[in-house]
N, C-alpha and C positions, 0 to 999 in steps of 0.2 A: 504494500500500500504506500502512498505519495509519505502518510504521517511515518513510516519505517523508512523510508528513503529519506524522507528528513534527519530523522535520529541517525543515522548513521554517518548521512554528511555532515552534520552537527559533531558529533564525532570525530570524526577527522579534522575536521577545524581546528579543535580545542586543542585533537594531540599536536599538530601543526604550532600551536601559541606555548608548548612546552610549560603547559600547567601539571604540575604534581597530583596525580590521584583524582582529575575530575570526577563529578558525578552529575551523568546524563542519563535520565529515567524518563520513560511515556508516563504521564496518568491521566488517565481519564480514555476518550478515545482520539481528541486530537490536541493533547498540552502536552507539553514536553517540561521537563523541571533540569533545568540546570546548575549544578555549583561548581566554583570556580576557589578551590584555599587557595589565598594567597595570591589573589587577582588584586591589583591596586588599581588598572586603569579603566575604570569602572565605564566610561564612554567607549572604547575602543573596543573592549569585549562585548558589549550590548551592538557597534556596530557590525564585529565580525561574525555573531550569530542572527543577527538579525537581515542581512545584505541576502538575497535571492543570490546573486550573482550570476543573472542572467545575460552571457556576452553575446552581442549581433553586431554582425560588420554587414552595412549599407550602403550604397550609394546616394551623394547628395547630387541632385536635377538638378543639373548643372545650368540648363533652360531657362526652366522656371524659377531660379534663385535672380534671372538677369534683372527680371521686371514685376517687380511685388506690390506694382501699384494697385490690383484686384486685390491684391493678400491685405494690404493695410485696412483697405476700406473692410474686408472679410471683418477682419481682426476685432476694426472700430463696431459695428453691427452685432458678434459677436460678443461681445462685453457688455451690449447693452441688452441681450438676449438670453444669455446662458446666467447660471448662477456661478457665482465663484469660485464654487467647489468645481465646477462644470469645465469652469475660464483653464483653471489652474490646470486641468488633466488634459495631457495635450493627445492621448489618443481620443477624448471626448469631443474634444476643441476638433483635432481631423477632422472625425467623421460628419460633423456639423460644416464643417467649410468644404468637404468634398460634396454633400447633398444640395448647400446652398449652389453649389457651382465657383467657390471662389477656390477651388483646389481640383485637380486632377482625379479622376478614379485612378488609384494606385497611387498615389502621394500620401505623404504625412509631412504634418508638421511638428519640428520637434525643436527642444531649444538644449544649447549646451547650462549645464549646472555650477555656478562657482561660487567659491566661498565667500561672506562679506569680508570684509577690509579687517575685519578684528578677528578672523581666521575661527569662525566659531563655527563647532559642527553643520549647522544649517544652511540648506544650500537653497539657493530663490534661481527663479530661471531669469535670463539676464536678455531683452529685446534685441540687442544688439550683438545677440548669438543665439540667433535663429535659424533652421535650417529645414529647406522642404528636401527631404527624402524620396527616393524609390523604396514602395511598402514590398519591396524582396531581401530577402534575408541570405546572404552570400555567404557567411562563417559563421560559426558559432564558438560557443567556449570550448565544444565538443574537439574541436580541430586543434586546442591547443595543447603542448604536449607540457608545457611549463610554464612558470612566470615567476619574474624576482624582481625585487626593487634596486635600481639601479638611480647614481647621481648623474646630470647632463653636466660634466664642465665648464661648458661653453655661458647656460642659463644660470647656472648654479642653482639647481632646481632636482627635486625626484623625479622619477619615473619609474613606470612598469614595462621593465622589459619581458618582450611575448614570443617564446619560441613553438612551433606550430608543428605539430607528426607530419609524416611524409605529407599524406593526403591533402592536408589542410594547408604545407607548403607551398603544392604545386595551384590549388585553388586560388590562394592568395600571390601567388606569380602570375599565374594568368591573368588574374585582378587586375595587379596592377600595370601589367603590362597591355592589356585594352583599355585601360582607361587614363592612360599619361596626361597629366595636365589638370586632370579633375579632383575634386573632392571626396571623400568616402568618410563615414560616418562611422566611429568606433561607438558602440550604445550597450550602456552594463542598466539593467532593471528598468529598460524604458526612456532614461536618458540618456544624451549626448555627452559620452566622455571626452571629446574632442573631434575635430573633421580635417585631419592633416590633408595636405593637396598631395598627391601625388608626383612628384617630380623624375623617376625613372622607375623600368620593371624592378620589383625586387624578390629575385628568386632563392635567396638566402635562408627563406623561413623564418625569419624574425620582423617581428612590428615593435611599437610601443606606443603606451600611452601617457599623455602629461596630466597633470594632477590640476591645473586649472590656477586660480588664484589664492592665496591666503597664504601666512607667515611658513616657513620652512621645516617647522617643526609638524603646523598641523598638515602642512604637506606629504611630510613624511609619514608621519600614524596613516595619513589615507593609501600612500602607495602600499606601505605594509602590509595594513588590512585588505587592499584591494588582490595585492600577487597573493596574500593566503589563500583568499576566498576563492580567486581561478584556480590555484595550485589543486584545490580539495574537491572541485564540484561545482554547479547550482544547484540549488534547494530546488526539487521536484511539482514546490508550487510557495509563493510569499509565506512568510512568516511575520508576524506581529507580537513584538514584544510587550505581553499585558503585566507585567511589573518587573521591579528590578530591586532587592535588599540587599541591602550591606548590613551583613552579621559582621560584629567585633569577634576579634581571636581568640577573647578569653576563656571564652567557653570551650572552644577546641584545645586550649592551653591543657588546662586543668584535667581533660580527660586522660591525655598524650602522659601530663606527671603523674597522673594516678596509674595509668600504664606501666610509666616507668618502675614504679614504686611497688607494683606487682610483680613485675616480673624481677626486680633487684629480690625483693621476699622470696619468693620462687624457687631462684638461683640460690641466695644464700641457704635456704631447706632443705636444696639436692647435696650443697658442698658436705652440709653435715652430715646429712645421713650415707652418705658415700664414706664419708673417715671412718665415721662411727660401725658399719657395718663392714665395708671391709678393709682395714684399719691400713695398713701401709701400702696394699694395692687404689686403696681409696686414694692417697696423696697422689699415685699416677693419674688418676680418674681427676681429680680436680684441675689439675696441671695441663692435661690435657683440654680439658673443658674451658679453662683460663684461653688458652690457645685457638681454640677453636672461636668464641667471639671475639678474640682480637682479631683474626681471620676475617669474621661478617664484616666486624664494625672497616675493617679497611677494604674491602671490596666494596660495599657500600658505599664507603668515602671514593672510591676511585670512579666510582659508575655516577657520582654526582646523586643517589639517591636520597631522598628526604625522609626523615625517622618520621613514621604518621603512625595511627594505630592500626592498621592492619600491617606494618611493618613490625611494631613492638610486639603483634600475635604470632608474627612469623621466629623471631628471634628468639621466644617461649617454647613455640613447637619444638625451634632446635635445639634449646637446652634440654629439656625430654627427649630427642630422638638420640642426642650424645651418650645421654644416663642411660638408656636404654642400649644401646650399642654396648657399653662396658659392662656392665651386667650380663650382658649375654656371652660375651666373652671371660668373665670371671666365675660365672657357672659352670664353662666350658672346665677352665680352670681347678675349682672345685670339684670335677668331676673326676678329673686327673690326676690328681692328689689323693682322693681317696682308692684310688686305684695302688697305690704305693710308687708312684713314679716321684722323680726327685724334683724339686723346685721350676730347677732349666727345664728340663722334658716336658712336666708339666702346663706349663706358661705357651712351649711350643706347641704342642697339643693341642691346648686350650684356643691358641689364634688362629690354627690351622681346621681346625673345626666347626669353629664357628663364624672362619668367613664367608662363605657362602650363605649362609644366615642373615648376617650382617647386611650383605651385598643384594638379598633378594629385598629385604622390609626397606631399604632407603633407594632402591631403584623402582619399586613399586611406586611410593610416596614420589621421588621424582617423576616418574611419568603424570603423576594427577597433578603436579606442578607446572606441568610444560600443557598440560592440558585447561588449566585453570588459565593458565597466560594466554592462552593461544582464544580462547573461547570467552573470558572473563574483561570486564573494564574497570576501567579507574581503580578504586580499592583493591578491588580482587588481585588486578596485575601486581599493585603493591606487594600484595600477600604474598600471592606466588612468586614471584624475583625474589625475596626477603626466606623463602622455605626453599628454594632449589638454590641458593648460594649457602644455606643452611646445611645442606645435603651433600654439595661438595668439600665441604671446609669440615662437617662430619666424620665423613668416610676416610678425609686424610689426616684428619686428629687420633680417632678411632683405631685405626690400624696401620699408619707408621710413627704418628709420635710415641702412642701407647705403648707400641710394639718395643720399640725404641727407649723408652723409660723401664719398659719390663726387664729385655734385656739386658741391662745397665744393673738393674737392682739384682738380676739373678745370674750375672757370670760367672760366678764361681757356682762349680756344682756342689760345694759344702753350703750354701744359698740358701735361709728358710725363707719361704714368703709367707708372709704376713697377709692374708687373704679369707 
């Protein structure tokens, strides 16, 4: 359906804007709820989900742009006819000036959108960037294969530069190449993003668009917003944003340290009961387990990931999957011991036993990781990233550091272990 085709472009957007953990959910049958932790630029985001991003490359009537003196008087009559809401919608405006006769079947009028002089979101349509169009639609966003924000040197201005798939290359060559000399009308959601003239064929596959008028900064937020929006899609049909909150962090704060504050509890409950139960094999078991979240927490650091609480659940799991791994290898151990084997033997035994054990329960759990990632969003991926680096920092604490501290403590074969 159009509403899942949205969600999903919405989706890609978000990850596109490198927010932490969004959360993108349907409710109802056609609202979508979005949250954005740790979004501060609260216009830009409302524009990047809210923008269709519907791209049409057009030709402007070259003809009929020469003599608008029908068009004006259109215009004048027009204004004094339509309602404002009417004035303002320039496919409404069209079709009323193509039936009056003061426009073409197959023409439109349309105007370019720029920003006021104080560079503020709001874009008014500007008279003296008007343009009667051919109502044919030659490109779409569909032909573009990319788009990035790029600086003009020359303007000292942004732009979106538009690289185009084969297809849409060769369409937009032939373009330009019948039509030398003339105009052509770049239009994202209905308006005129610009109508550069044409001055030779360009078979290169690349176009761009300029960002119009206002200060250089809100220039730029628009190129940005705009090469995202192309990069990911258009929306399968408008979207309207019916509100917008800004929750304070406090409340995510407090969850995130009581997180913490659980799972430090947690951890310090495993260290004892490991000493305490199996008193000098336990010191390998903590030492190892020390090791294994300095492990997380720098993989983490290196992946740039952010501590949220489906990370804090993940790094829980993996303090249990660790205590769990030793344990199964200190039973093995136990088991070997009562057998009357000697300390060394024992220890070997016991690793050789139960690595296959080991190796099936944390590759099982990684697979539902890699499947949680693959299928799951925002939170969820949290999770799963956070429980499959969980699993590898595991399995190598588990049986070579362990292995590695054991061996140490039982070289000599006159060796008791404490276990």
């Amino acid at each position: 359906s159009a509403t899942k085709q949205a969600l999903e472009t919405l989706r890609n957007r978000i990850d596109e804007t490198g927010v932490k953990e969004p959360s993108i959910v349907l409710r109802g049958g056609n609202e979508i709820n979005v949250q954005l932790p740790g979004e501060d630029n609260v216009e830009q985001a409302v524009n990047v989900i809210g923008t269709q991003a519907s791209l049409e490359f057009m030709m402007v009537d070259h003809d009929a742009m020469k003599d608008q003196t029908g068009l004006n008087r259109g215009l004048e009559e027009a204004e004094r006819k339509l309602t404002a809401g009417e004035f303002a919608d320039d496919r409404v405006l069209s079709d009323w000036l193509v039936t009056n006769s003061y426009l073409q079947a197959g023409q439109r009028l349309m105007y370019e959108y720029v920003a006021s002089r104080e560079g503020k979101p709001e874009r008014h349509p500007d008279p003296r960037f008007r343009h009667i169009v051919k109502d044919e639609v030659l490109l779409t966003g569909d032909d573009v294969n990319n788009a990035q924000t790029a600086w003009d040197p020359k303007t000292n201005e942004p732009y979106v530069a538009l690289d185009f798939k084969p297809a849409g290359a060769k369409k937009f060559g032939d373009l330009t190449a019948e039509n030398v000399g003339r105009n052509f009308a770049i239009i994202l959601d209905g308006r005129v993003q610009s109508a550069p003239r044409i001055l030779t064929a360009i078979r290169g596959g690349r176009a761009s668009i300029t960002m119009g008028q206002g200060d250089p900064q809100y220039q730029m937020n628009e190129a940005s917003a705009l090469a995202l929006v192309l990069r990911t899609g258009a929306l399968p049909a408008p979207v309207s944003v019916t509100s917008v909150r800004v929750v304070g962090a406090s409340l995510g704060q407090d969850a995130i340290e009581a997180g913490k504050l659980a799972t430090s509890v947690g951890f310090g409950l495993v260290l004892a009961f490991m000493l305490v139960y199996y008193r000098k094999a336990g010191v390998i078991s903590v030492v190892a387990l020390l090791c294994n979240m300095l492990l997380v927490m720098a993989l983490l650091a290196v992946a740039g990931a952010t501590l949220t609480l489906p990370g804090i659940a993940g790094i829980a799991l993996t303090i249990g999957m660790a205590v769990d791994c030793n344990i199964i290898i200190y039973e093995r151990i136990r088991e070997e011991l009562r057998l009357g084997k000697n300390s060394r033997a024992a220890a070997d035994a016991g690793f050789d036993k139960a690595l296959w054990a080991v190796l099936d329960a944390n590759i099982t759990t990684f697979i539902a990781g890699v499947v949680l990632y693959t299928y799951g969003t925002g939170p969820i991926k949290g999770f799963a990233v956070t429980l499959m680096i969980g699993i590898i920092t595991t399995l190598f604490t588990g049986i070579f550091v362990s292995r590695t501290l054991m061996d140490l403590l039982t070289r000599r074969a006159s060796a008791r272990l404490s276990i």
